[in-house]
ChimeraX commands (.cxc) that place a marker at each C-alpha (Angstrom):
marker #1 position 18.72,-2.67,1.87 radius 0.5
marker #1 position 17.73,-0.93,-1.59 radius 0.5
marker #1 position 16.76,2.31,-1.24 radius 0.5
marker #1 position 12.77,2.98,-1.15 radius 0.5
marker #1 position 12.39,-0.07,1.74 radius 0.5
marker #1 position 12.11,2.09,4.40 radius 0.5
marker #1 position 8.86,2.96,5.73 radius 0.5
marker #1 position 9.06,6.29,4.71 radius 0.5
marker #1 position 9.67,5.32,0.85 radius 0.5
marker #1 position 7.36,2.73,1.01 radius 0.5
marker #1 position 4.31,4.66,2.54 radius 0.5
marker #1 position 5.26,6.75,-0.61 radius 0.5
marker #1 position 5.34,4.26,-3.05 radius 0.5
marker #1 position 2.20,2.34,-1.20 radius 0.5
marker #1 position 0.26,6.17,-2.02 radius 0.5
marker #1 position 1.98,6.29,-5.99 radius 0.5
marker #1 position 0.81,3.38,-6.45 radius 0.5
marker #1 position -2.79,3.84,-4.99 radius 0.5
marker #1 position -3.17,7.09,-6.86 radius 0.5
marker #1 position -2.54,5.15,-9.72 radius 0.5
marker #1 position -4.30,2.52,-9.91 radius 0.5
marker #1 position -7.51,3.94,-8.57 radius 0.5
marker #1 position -7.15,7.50,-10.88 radius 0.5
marker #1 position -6.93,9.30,-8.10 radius 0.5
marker #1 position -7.40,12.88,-9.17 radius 0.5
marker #1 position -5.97,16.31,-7.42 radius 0.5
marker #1 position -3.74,13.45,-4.79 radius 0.5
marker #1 position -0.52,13.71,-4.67 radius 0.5
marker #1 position 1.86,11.46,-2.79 radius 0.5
marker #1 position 2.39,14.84,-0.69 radius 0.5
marker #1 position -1.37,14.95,0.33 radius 0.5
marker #1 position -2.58,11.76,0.64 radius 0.5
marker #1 position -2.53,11.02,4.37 radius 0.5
marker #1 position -1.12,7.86,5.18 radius 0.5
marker #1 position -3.69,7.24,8.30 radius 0.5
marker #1 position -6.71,7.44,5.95 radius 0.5
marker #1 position -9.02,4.48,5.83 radius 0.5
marker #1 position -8.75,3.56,2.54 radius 0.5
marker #1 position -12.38,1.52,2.97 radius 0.5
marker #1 position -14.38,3.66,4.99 radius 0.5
marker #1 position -13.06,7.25,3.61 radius 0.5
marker #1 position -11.67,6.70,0.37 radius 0.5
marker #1 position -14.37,3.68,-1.02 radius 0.5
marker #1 position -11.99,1.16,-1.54 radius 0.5
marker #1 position -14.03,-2.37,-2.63 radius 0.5
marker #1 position -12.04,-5.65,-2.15 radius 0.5
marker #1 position -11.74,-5.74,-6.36 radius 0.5
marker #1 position -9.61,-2.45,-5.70 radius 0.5
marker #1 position -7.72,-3.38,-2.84 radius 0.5
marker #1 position -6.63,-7.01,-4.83 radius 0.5
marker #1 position -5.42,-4.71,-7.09 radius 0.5
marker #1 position -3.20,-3.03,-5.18 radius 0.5
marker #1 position -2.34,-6.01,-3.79 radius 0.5
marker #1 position -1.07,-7.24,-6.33 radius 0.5
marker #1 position 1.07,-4.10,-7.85 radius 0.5
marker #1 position 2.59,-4.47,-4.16 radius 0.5
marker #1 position 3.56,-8.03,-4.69 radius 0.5
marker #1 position 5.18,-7.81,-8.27 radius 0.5
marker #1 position 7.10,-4.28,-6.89 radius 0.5
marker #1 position 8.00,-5.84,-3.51 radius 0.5
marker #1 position 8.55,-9.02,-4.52 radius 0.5
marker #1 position 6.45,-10.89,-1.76 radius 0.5
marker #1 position 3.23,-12.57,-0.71 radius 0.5
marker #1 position 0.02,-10.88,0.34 radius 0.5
marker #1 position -2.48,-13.24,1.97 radius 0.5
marker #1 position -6.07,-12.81,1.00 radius 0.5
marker #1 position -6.33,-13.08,4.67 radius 0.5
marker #1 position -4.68,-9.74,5.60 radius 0.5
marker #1 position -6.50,-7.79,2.97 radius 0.5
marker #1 position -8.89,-6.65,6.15 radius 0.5
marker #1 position -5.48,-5.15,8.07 radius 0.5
marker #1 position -4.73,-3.15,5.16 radius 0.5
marker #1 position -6.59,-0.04,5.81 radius 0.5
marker #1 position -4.27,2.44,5.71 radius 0.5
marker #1 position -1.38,3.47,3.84 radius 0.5
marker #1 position 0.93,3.53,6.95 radius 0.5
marker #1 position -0.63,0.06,7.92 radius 0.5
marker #1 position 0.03,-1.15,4.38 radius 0.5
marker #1 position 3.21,-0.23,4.84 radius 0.5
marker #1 position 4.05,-1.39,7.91 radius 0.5
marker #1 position 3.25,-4.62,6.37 radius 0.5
marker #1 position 5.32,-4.36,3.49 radius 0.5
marker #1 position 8.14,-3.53,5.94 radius 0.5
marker #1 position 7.28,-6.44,7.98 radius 0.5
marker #1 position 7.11,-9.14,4.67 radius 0.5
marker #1 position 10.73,-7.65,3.03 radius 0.5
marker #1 position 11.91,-8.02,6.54 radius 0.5
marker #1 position 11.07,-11.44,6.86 radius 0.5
marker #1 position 12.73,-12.39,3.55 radius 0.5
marker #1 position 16.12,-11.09,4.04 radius 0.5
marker link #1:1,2 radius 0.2
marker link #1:2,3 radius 0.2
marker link #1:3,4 radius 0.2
marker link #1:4,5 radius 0.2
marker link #1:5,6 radius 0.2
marker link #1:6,7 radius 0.2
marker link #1:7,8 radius 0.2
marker link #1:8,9 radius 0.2
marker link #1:9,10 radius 0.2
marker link #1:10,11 radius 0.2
marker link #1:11,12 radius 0.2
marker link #1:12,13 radius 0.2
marker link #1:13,14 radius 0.2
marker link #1:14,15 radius 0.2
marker link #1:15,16 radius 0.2
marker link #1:16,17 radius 0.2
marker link #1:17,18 radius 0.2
marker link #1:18,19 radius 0.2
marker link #1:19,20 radius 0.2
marker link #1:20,21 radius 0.2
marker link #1:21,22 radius 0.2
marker link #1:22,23 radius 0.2
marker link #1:23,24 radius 0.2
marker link #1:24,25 radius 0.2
marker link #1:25,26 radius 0.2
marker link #1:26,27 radius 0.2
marker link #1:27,28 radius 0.2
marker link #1:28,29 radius 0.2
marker link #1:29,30 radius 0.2
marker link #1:30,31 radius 0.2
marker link #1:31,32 radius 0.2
marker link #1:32,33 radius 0.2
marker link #1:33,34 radius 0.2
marker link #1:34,35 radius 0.2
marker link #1:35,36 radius 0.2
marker link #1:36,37 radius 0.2
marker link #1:37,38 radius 0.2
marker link #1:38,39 radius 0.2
marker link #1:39,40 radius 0.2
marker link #1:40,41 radius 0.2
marker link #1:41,42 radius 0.2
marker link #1:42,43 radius 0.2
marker link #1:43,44 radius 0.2
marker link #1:44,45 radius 0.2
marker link #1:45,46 radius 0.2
marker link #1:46,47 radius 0.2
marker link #1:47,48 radius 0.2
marker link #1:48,49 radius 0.2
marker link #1:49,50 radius 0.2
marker link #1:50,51 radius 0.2
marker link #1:51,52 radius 0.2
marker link #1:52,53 radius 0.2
marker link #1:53,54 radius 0.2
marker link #1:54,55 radius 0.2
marker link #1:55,56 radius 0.2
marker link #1:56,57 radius 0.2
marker link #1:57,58 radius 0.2
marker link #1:58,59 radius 0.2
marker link #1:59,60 radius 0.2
marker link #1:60,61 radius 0.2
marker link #1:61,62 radius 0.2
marker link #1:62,63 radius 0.2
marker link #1:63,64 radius 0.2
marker link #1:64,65 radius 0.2
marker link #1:65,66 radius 0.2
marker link #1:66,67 radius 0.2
marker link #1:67,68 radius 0.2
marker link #1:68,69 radius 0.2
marker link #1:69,70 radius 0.2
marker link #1:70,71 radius 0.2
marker link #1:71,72 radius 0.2
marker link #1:72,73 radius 0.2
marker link #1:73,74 radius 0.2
marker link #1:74,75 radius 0.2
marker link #1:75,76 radius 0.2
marker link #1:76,77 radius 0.2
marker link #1:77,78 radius 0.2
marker link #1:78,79 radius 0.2
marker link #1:79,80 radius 0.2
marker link #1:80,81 radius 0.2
marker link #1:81,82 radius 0.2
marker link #1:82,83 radius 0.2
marker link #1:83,84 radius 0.2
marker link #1:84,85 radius 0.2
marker link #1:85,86 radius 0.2
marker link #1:86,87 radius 0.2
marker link #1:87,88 radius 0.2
marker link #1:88,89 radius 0.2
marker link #1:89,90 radius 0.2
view
């Protein structure tokens, strides 16, 4: 398994990736909590979370339903489904 697809490199690479695509200012991968609700907390809108989405897919190289987008509230449970999808593929 490349390094990075653990859950531990992924929840950091899930938070890189949301700090940069939303310009995430004074976050660092070190602070960002991964049990944040990124809707309710953080103001994620579905055009932002697509986004990420999609960043996810082309790094990960797998499919996100438009039909999970609602589970993905958290780093962690981004993650976790990340985890889940590369799992699934091997």
């Amino acid at each position: 398994m490349p390094q990075g697809h653990d859950i531990k490199g992924i929840i950091e690479k899930v938070a890189q990736i949301i700090i940069s695509e939303l310009k995430l200012e004074d976050v660092t991968v070190e602070t960002f909590n991964p049990d944040l609700d990124l809707i309710d907390e953080l103001g994620i809108d579905s055009m932002d979370l697509a986004t990420i989405a999609l960043v996810l897919q082309d790094e990960y190289k797998i499919m996100i339903d438009e039909d999970d987008y609602p589970k993905l509230k958290t780093i962690r449970l981004i993650a976790g489904y990340v985890e889940e999808k590369i799992s699934a593929r091997e």
